[in-house]
C-alpha positions as CSV (number, residue, x, y, z in Angstrom):
1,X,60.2,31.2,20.8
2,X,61.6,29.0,18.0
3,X,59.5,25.5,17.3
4,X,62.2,23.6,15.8
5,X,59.7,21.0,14.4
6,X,57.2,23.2,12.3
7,X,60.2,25.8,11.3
8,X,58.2,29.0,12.5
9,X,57.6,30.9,15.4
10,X,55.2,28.9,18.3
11,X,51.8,29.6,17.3
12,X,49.7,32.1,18.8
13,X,46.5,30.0,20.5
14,X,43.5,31.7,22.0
15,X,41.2,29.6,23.8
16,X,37.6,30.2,22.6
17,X,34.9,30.9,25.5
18,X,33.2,27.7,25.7
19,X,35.9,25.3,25.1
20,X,36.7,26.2,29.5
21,X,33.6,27.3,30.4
22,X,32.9,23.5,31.9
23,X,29.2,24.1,30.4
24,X,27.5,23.3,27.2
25,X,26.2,25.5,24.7
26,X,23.8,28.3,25.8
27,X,24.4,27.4,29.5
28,X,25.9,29.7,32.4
29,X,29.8,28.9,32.7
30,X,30.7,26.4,35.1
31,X,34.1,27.4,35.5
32,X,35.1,31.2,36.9
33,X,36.8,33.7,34.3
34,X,39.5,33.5,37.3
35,X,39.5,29.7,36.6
36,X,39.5,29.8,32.8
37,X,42.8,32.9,32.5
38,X,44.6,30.7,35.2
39,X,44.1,27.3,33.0
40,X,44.2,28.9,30.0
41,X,48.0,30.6,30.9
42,X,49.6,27.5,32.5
43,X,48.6,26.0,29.1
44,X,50.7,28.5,27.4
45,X,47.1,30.1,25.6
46,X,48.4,33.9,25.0
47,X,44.6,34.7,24.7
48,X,41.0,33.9,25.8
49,X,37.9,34.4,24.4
50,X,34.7,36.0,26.2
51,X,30.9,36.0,25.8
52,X,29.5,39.1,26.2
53,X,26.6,37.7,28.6
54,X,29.6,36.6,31.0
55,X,30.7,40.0,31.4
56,X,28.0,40.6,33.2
57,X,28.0,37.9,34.9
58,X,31.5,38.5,36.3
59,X,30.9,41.4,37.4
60,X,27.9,39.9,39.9
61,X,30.3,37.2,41.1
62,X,32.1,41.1,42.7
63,X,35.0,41.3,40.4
64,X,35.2,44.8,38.5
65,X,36.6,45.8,35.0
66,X,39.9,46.5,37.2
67,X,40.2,43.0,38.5
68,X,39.4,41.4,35.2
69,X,42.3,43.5,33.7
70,X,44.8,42.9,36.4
71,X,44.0,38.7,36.0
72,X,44.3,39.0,32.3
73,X,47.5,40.8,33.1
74,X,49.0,38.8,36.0
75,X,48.0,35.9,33.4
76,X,49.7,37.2,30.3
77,X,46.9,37.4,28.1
78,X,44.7,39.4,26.4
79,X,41.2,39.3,25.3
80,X,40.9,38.6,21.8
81,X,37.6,36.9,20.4
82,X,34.2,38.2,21.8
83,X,30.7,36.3,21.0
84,X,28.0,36.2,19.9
85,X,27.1,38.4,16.9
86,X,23.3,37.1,16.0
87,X,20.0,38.2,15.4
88,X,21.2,40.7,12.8
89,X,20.7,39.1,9.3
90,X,16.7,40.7,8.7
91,X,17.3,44.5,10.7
92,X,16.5,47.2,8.7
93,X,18.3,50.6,8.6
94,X,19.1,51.9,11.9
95,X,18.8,48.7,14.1
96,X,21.5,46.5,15.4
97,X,21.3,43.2,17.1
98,X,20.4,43.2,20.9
99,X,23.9,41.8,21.9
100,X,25.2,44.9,20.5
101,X,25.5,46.5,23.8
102,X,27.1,43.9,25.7
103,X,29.7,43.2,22.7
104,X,30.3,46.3,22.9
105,X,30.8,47.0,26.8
106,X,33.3,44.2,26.2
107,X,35.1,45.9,23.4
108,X,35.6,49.2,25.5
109,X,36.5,47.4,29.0
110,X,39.0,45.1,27.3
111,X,39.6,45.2,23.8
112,X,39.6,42.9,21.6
113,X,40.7,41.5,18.0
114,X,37.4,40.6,16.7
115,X,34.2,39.3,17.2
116,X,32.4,36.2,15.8
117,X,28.8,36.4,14.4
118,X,26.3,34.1,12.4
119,X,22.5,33.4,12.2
120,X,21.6,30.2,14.3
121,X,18.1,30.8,13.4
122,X,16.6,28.3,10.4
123,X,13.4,29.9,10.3
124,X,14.7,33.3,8.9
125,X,14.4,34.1,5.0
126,X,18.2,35.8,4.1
127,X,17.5,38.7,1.8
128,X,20.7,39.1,0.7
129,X,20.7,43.2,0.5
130,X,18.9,43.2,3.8
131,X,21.4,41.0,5.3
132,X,24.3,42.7,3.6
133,X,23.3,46.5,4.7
134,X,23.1,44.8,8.8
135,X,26.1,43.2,8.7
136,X,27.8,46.6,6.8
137,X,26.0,48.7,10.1
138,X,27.6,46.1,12.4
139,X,31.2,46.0,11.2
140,X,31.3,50.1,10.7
141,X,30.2,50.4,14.8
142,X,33.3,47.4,15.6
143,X,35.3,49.0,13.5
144,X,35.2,52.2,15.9
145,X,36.6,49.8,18.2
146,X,39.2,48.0,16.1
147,X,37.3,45.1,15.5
148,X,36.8,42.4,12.6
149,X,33.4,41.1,12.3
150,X,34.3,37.0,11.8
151,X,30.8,35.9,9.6
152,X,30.5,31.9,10.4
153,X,28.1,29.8,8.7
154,X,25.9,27.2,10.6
155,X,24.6,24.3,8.2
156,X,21.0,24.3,10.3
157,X,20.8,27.7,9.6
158,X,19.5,30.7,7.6
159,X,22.8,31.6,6.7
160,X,23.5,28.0,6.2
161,X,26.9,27.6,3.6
162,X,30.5,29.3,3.3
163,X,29.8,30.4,0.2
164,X,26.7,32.2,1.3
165,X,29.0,33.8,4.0
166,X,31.3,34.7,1.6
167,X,29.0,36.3,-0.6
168,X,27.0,38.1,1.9
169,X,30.3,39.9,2.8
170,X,31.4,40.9,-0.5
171,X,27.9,42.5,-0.9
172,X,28.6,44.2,2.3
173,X,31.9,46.1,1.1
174,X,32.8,46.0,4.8
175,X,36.9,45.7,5.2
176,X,36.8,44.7,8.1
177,X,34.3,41.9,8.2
178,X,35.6,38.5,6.6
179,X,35.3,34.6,7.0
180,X,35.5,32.5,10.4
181,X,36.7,29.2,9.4
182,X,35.8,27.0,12.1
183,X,36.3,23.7,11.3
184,X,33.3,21.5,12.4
185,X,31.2,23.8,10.7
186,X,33.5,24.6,7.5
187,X,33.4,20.6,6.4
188,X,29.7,19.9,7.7
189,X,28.4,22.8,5.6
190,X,30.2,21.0,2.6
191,X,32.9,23.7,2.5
192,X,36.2,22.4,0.4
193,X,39.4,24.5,0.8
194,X,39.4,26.1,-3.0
195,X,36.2,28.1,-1.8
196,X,39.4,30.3,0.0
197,X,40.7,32.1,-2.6
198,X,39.9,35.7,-3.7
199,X,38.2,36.5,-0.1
200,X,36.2,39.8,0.2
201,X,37.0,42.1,2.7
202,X,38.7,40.9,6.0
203,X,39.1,37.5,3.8
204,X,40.1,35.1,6.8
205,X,39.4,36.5,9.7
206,X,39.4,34.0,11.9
207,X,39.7,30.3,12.7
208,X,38.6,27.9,15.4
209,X,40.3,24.8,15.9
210,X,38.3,21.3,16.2
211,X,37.2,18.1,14.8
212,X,34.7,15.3,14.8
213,X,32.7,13.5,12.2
214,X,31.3,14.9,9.4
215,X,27.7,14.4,10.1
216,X,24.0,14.8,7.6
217,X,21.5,15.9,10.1
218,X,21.0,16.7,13.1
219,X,23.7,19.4,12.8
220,X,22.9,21.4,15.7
221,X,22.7,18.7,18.3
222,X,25.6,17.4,16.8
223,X,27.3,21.0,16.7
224,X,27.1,21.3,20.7
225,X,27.9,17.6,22.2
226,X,30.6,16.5,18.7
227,X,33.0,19.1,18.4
228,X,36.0,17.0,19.3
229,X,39.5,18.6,20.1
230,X,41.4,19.1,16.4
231,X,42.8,15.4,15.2
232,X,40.8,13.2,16.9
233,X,38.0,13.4,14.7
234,X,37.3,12.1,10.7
235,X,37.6,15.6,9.5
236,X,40.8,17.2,7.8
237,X,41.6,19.6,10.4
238,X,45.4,19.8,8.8
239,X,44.6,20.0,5.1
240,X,41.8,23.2,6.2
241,X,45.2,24.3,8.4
242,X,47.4,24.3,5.1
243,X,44.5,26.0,2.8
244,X,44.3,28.8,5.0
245,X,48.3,29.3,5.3
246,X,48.2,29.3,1.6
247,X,46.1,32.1,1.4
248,X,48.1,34.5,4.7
249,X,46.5,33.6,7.5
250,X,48.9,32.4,10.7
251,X,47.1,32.9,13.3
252,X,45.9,33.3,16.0
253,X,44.3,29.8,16.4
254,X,41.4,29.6,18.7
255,X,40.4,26.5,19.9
256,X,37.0,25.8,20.0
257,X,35.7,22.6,21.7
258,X,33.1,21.3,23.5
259,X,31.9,17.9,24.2
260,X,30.1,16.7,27.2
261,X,33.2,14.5,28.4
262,X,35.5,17.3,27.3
263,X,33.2,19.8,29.4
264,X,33.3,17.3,32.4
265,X,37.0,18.0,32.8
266,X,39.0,20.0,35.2
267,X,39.1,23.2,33.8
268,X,43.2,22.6,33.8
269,X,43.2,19.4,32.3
270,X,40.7,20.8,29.7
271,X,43.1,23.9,29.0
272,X,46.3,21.7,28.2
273,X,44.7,18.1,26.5
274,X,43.5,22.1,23.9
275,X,46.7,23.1,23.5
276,X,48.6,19.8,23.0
277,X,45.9,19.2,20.3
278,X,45.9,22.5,18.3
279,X,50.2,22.6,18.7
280,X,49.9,18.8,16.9
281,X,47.3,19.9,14.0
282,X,49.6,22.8,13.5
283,X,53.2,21.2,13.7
284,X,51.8,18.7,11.3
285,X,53.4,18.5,7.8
């Protein structure tokens, strides 16, 4: 489908798990996955993400791998971001992270384009060859699967800049792990666009669409209840938008949002006031 106003083809948008799970951060969805693939296609999403820990979940509500692929079907979509990748940065040879299993039961019941990983923890010391050899172990078992491994960093955390992020996965030689850009966390780890160029491995391999203010403590509190939808916060969502163009990457665009008055919203509502958002960050000239 032609979008007259940007001059390329309608971007691809994915909505990311939590911006319809109706629930904060670390909380049990409040909206069904039947719920979230209905919403998310009659906003014209052509994929959703998934938690692995909701997998599970599903299937205990009584819907089976079957019924989750016929909705994703019926729906249009596909799955293609799975979370969360922690826990991994200080394994040692031969261990992997204990969401491996569930990432992966995702991975074989649906597919999937990649999956998103980072260290929330603050209290971890990163040894960068210990780090490097996990995150290498990780991305060779995705890779089976036909997965990128998206490394994001969290400004609270361990692995707490871009650039760290960035290093850590050159030291990994892994091709397909690489960078997710998400924008909150991009700008309010004092990320600038330049820091894009000559990428290691995957280079971009993702990006999730948001906004909000740029902030100087408090970043995880501010990380779960501030993440506004893209362009209606003080960040640059569209410059970040062009910087990643400039360097190949066109999608998709997940969305990524969650704020308690966002969350509060029919699951519907919440699905199209996403779309309408990301489509007007990424029209923009």
């Amino acid at each position: 489908m032609a979008d007259p106003a940007a001059g390329r083809s309608t971007p691809e948008l994915v909505a990311s798990f939590f911006t319809l799970s109706g629930a904060g951060f670390a909380e049990p969805p409040r909206n069904t996955f039947v719920q979230r693939c209905e919403a998310a296609a009659a906003a014209g999403f052509t994929g959703v993400g998934l938690h692995a820990d909701d997998l599970a979940r599903t299937l205990a509500s009584g819907l089976s791998v079957q019924n989750m692929r016929d909705v994703l079907r019926v729906n249009g979509l596909a799955i293609v971001e799975i979370e969360f990748l922690g826990g991994w940065t200080d394994l040692g040879p031969g261990r992997f992270a204990s969401p491996m299993d569930a990432i992966l039961a995702v991975a074989d019941a649906f597919g999937g384009r990649h999956v998103s990983g980072g260290e929330f923890r603050g209290e971890v010391r990163l040894d960068p060859q210990v780090a490097a050899r996990s995150l290498r172990a990780h991305a060779d078992l995705l890779a089976g699967r036909g997965l990128r491994v998206a490394v994001e960093a969290f400004p609270w955390s361990a692995l707490g800049s871009v650039q760290t992020a960035i290093d850590l996965v050159r030291r990994s030689g892994a091709p397909n792990a690489g960078i997710l850009v998400d924008v909150w966390h991009f700008y309010n780890c004092g990320a600038s666009a330049d820091i894009l160029v000559d990428l290691p491995g995957a280079g971009i391999a993702a990006v999730q669409l948001n906004d909000g203010p740029l902030v100087h403590a408090d970043f995880l509190h501010h990380a779960r209840t501030g993440r506004a939808l893209p362009g209606q916060g003080d960040l640059d969502v569209v410059g970040l938008i062009r910087a990643v163009r400039a360097v190949g990457f066109d999608g998709p665009w997940c969305v990524e949002v969650n704020t308690p008055e966002f969350r509060a919203l029919p699951v519907g509502e919440a699905a199209q006031q996403a779309a309408d958002a990301a489509h007007a960050v990424l029209r923009a000239r």
